[in-house]
Every structure is written in structure tokens, then in C-alpha cells.
C-alpha beads as a LAMMPS data file, in Angstrom:
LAMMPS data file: protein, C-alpha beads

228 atoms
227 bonds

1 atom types
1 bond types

-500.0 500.0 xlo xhi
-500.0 500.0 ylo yhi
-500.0 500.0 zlo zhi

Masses

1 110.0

Atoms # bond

1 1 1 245.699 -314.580 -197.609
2 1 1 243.463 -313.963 -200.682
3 1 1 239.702 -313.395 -200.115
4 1 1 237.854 -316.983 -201.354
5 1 1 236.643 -316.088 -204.501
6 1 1 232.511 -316.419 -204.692
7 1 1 231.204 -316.672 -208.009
8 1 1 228.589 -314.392 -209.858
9 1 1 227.925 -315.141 -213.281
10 1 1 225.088 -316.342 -215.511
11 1 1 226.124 -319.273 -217.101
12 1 1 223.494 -317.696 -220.040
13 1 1 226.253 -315.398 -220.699
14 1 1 228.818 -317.890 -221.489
15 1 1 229.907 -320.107 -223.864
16 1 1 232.386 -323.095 -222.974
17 1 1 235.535 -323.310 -224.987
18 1 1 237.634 -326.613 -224.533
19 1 1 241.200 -326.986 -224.962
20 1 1 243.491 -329.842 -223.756
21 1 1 241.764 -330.359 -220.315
22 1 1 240.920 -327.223 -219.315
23 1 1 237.245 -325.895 -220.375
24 1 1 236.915 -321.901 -219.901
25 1 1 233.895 -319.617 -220.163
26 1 1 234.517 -317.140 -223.107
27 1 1 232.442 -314.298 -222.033
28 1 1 229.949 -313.651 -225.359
29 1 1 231.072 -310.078 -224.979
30 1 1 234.432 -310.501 -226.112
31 1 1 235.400 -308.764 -222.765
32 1 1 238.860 -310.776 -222.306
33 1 1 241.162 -312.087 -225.329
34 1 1 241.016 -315.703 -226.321
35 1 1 242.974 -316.638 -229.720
36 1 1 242.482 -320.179 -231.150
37 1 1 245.279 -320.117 -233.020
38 1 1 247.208 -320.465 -230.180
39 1 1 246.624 -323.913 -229.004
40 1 1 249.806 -325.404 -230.856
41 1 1 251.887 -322.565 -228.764
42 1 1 250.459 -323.598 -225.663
43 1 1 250.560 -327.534 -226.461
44 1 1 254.116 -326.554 -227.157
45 1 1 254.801 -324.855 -223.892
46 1 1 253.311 -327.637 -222.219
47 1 1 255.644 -329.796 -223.782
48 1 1 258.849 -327.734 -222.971
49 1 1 258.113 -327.032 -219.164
50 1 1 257.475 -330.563 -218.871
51 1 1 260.717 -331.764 -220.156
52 1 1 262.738 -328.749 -218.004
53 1 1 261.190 -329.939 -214.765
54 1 1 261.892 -333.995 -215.959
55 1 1 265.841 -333.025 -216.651
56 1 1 266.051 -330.423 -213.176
57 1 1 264.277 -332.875 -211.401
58 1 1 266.914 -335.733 -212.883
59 1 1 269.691 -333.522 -211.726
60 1 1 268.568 -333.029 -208.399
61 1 1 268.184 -336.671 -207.460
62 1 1 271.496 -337.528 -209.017
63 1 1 273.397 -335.012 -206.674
64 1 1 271.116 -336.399 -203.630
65 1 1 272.401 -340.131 -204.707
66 1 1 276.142 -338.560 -204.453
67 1 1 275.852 -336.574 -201.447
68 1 1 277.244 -339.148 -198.680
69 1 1 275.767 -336.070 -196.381
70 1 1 273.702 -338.721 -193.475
71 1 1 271.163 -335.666 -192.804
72 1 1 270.282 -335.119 -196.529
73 1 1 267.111 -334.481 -196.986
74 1 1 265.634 -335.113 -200.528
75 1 1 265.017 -332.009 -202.495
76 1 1 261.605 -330.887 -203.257
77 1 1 260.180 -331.429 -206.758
78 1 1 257.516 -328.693 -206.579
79 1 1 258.334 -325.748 -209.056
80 1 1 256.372 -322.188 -209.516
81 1 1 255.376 -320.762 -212.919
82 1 1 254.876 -316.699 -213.615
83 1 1 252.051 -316.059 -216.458
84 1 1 252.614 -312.274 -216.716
85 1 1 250.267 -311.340 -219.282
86 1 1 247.428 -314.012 -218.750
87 1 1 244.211 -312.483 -220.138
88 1 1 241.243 -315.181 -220.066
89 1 1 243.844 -317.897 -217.656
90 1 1 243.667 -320.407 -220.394
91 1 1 247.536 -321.058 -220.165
92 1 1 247.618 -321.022 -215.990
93 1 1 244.347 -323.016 -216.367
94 1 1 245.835 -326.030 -218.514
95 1 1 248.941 -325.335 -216.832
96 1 1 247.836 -326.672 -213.417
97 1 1 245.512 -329.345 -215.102
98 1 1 248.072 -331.082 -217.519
99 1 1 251.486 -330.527 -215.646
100 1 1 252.619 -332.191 -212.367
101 1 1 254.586 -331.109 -209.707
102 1 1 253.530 -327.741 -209.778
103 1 1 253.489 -325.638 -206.527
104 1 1 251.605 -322.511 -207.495
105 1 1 251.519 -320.339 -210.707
106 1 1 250.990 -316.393 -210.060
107 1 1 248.674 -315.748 -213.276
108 1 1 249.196 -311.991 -213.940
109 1 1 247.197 -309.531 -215.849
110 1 1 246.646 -305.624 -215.884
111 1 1 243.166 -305.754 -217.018
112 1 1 240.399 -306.076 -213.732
113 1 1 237.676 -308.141 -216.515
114 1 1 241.036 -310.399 -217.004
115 1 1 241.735 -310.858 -213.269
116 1 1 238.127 -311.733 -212.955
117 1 1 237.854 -313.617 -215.893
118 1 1 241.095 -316.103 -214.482
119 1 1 239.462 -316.753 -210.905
120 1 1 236.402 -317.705 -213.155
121 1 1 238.108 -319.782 -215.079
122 1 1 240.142 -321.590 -212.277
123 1 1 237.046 -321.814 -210.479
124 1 1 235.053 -323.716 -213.312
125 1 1 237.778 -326.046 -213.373
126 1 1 238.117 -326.821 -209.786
127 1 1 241.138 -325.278 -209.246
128 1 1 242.607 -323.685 -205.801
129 1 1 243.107 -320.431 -205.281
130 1 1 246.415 -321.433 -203.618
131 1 1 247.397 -323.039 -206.683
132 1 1 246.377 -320.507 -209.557
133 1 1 246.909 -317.402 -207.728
134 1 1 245.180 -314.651 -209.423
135 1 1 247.147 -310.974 -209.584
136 1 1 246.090 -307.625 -211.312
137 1 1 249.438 -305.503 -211.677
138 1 1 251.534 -304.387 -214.427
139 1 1 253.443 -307.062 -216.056
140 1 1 257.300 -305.719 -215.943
141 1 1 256.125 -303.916 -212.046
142 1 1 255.152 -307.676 -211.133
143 1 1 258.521 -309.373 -212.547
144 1 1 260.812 -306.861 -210.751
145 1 1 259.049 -307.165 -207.632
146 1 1 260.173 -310.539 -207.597
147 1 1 263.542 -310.658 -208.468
148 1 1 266.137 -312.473 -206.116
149 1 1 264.632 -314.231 -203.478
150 1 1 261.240 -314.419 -204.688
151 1 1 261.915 -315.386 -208.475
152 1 1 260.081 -318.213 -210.337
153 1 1 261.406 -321.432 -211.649
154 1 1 259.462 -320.668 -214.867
155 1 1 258.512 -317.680 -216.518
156 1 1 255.635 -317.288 -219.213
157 1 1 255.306 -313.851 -221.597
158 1 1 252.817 -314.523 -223.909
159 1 1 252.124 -310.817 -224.941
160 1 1 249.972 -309.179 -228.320
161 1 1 252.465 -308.691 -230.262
162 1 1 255.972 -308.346 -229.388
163 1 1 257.589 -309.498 -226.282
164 1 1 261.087 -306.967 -226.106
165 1 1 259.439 -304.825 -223.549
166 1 1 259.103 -308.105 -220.991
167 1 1 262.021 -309.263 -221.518
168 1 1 264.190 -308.276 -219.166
169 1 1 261.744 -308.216 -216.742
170 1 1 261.667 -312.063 -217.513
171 1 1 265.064 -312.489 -217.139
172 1 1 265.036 -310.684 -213.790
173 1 1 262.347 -312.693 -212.241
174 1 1 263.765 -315.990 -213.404
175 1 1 265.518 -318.450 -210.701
176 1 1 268.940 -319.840 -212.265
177 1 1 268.477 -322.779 -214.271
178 1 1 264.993 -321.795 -214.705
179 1 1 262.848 -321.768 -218.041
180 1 1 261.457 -318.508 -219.860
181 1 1 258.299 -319.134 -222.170
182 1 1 258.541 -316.400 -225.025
183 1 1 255.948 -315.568 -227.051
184 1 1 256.233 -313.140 -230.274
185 1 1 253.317 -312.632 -233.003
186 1 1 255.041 -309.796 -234.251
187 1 1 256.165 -311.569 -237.345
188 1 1 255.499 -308.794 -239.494
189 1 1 258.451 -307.397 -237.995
190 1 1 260.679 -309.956 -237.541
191 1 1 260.062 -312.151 -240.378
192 1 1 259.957 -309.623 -243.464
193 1 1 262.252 -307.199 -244.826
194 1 1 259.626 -304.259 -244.592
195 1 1 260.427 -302.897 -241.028
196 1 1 264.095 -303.319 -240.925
197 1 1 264.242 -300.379 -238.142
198 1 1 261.846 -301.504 -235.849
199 1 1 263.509 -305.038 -235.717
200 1 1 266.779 -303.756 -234.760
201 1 1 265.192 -301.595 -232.458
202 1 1 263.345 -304.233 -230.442
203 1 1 265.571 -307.244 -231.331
204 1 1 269.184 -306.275 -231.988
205 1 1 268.844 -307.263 -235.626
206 1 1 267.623 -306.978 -238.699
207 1 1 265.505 -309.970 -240.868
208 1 1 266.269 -310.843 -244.791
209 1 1 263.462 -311.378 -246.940
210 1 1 264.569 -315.174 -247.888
211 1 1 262.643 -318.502 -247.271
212 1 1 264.201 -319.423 -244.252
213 1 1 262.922 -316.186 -242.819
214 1 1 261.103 -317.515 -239.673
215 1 1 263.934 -319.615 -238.641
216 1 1 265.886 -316.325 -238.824
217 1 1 263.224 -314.580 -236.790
218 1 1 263.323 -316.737 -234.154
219 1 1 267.182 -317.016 -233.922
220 1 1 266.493 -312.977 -233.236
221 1 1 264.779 -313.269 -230.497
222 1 1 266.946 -315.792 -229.165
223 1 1 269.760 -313.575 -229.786
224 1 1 267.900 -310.681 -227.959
225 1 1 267.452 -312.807 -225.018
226 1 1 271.295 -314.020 -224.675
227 1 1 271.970 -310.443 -225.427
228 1 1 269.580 -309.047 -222.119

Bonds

1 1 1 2
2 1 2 3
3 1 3 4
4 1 4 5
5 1 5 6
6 1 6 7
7 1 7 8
8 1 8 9
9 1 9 10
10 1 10 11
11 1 11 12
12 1 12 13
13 1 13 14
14 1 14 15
15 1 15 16
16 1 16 17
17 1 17 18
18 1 18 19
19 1 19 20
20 1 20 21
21 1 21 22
22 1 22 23
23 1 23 24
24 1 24 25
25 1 25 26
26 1 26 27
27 1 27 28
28 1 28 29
29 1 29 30
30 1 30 31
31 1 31 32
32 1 32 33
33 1 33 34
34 1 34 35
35 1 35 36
36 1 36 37
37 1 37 38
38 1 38 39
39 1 39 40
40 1 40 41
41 1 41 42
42 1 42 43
43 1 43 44
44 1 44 45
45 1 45 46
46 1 46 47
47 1 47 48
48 1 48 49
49 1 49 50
50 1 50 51
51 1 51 52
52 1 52 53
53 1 53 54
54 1 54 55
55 1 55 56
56 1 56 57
57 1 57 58
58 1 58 59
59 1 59 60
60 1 60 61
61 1 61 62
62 1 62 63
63 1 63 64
64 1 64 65
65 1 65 66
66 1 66 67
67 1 67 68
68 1 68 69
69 1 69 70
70 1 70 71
71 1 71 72
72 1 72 73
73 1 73 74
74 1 74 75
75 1 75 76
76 1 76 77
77 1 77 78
78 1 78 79
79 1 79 80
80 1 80 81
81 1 81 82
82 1 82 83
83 1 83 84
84 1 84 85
85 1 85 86
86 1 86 87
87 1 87 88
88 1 88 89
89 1 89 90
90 1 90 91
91 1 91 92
92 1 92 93
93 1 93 94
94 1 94 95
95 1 95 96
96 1 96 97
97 1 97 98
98 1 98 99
99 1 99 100
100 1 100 101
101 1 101 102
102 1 102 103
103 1 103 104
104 1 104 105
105 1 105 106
106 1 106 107
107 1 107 108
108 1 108 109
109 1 109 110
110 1 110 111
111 1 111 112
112 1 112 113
113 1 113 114
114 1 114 115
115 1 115 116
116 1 116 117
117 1 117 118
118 1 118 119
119 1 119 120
120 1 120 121
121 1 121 122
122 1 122 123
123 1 123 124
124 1 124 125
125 1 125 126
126 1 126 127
127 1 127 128
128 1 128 129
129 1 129 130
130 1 130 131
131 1 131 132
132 1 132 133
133 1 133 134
134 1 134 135
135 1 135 136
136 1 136 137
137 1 137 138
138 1 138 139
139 1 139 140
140 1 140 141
141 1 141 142
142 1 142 143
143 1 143 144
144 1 144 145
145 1 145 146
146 1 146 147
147 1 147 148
148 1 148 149
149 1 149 150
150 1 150 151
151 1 151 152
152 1 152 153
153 1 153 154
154 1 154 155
155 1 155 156
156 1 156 157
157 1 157 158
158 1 158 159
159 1 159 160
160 1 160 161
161 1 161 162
162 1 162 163
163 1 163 164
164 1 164 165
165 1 165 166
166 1 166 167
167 1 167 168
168 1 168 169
169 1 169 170
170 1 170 171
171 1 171 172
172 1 172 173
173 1 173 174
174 1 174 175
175 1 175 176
176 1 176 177
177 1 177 178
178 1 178 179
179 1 179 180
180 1 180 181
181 1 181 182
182 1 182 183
183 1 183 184
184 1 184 185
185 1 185 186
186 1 186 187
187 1 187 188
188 1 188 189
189 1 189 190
190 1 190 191
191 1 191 192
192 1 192 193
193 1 193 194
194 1 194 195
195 1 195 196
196 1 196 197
197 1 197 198
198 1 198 199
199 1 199 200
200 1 200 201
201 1 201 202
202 1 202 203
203 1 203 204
204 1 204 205
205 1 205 206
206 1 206 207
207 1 207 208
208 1 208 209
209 1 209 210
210 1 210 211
211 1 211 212
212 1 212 213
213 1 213 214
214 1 214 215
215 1 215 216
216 1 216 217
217 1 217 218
218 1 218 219
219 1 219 220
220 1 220 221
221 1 221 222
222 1 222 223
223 1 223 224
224 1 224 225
225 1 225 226
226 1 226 227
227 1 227 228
């Protein structure tokens, strides 16, 4: 059982960011990572874990209608989420605000300031401790810990820069017919012609410099993950 968390901060010290319905406190410091570029990629995410639980949820009420079983017992909707690289808890934060059926998301991050920064942040926003659960531990040490038994329905890498070191780690802590969230910024890589080596080395490819370029980029990292 985690400790209850007991808040010490100036609110001086702060500013309030909002973003979809989740308000953080961006320490003035700069001490944890908060890019507003991002939004779009986490409206996005948003959008895509919603529609996986809609169409698993769909399929498990359509095999309960079938089963002429007279003990069924309906299945549960509830679903967990992995952040593994959460920094400030933005993404856990709107997460558990904007999405239903949620049972608990384990919202990862190496850095102590970040672990303390995410119980802030789920704090400020009235969220549980049972439901954002934060965890300080390496990223790909956390995923293979939970392989098996343990896995996640969903699975979030949202790293600085390239994701190919997480990925198998993702894949490994994923339940079957779960969802992996990938995140690459890397595009300097993958979407020019100017580091052919380092793509291949971290995707299994190599880009062309054309116009359709970030279409081909992210075919590459789709490709590395079918490839994992």
C-alpha cells in the first residue's frame, strides 16, 4: 500500500497550465519536461485508447450474449494503462480525467522531481492514488517486470526522442489484444535522407528524401514494431 501522499508546495512557485481537463502545476524552474506541442499527440491518444476499449469492450459482450454458459458472469470493463516515461503526469493526468472505464494507470518515470511532480499533479486534480499510481524505476526494468501475468491492457512510450529502445519492452508488457501508444520525435532520423545509418539501426530501414517522407517514417516504425 502506497504512503498517502501529503502535499508541500507553494502555490507561488507554480504556474497552472491547462490542457483538455486536466490543469497541472509547471514548476517555474523548468524542473520536469512539459512540451506544448504535444497536445494534438495526446488528444490523439485519447482518441485511439478510447476507440480500442469501445471495440474490446463490443467483443466481450458479444461472446457473453453467445455463451449459453447459466453461471456466466459478465466480464469486467475496467482496463489498466502503463505510462513508462511520464515526466510532469500530464498524459496519466488527462488520461484518468477524459477516459472511462479505467482501473488504474501505473505512471512511470526515472526522474525523483518527475515522480514528485505526477503525485502533484494527480493531487491538484483530485485524483486517487489508487487510480494514478505513481512509480520511480527505469522504464524497460518496469515493463519486464510485468510481463505475463501482470501485463497492461495498454501501453504508453512517449519518450525524447526515439522510442526503439522501449520497444520491446512494450511489447513484453502488453496483454494480447492490447494497445501500444508510440511516440517518436526523432524525425530527423526517420524522415530525411541525412542519417540513413542510424535509421536502419534503430528502425530496420532506411527513409527517402521524397514528399511523402513522414508517411514513410511512420510506416518504419510500424514495421519495427511487427518486426519486435
Amino acid at each position: 500500500m502506497a504512503e498517502e501522499y501529503v502535499p508541500n508546495y507553494q502555490a507561488d512557485d507554480y504556474q497552472e497550465l491547462k490542457e483538455g481537463q486536466a490543469t497541472i502545476l509547471f514548476p517555474k524552474n523548468n524542473e520536469v519536461f512539459y512540451n506544448p506541442v504535444q497536445q494534438f499527440n495526446r488528444d490523439m491518444s485519447i482518441a485511439a485508447i478510447k476507440t480500442w476499449r469501445d471495440t474490446v469492450n463490443e467483443a466481450k459482450m458479444e461472446r457473453f450474449n453467445k455463451s449459453a454458459n447459466p453461471n456466466k458472469v459478465a466480464p469486467s470493463t475496467k482496463f489498466t494503462i502503463l505510462e513508462a516515461l511520464a515526466a510532469s503526469g500530464l498524459r496519466s493526468v488527462r488520461y484518468a480525467k477524459e477516459i472511462e472505464e479505467i482501473d488504474y494507470i501505473l505512471t512511470n518515470d526515472l526522474l525523483a522531481d518527475a515522480v514528485e511532480s505526477i503525485k502533484r499533479n494527480a493531487h491538484f486534480n483530485g485524483i486517487s492514488q489508487k487510480l494514478v499510481r505513481a512509480n520511480q524505476g527505469d522504464a524497460v526494468a518496469v515493463m519486464y517486470a510485468h510481463r505475463d501475468k501482470s501485463a497492461f491492457d495498454v501501453v504508453d512510450l512517449d519518450p525524447y526522442g526515439t522510442a526503439a529502445p522501449f520497444i520491446d519492452g512494450a511489447i513484453q508488457a502488453v496483454k494480447k489484444g492490447g494497445l501500444i501508444c508510440v511516440t517518436c520525435t526523432d524525425l530527423a532520423v526517420l524522415a530525411s535522407a541525412n542519417h540513413p545509418e542510424a535509421c536502419f539501426a534503430k528502425y530496420g530501414g532506411s527513409p527517402l528524401k521524397a514528399e511523402f517522407c513522414h508517411e514513410l517514417a511512420l510506416r518504419l516504425v510500424i514495421n519495427s514494431l511487427q518486426q519486435t
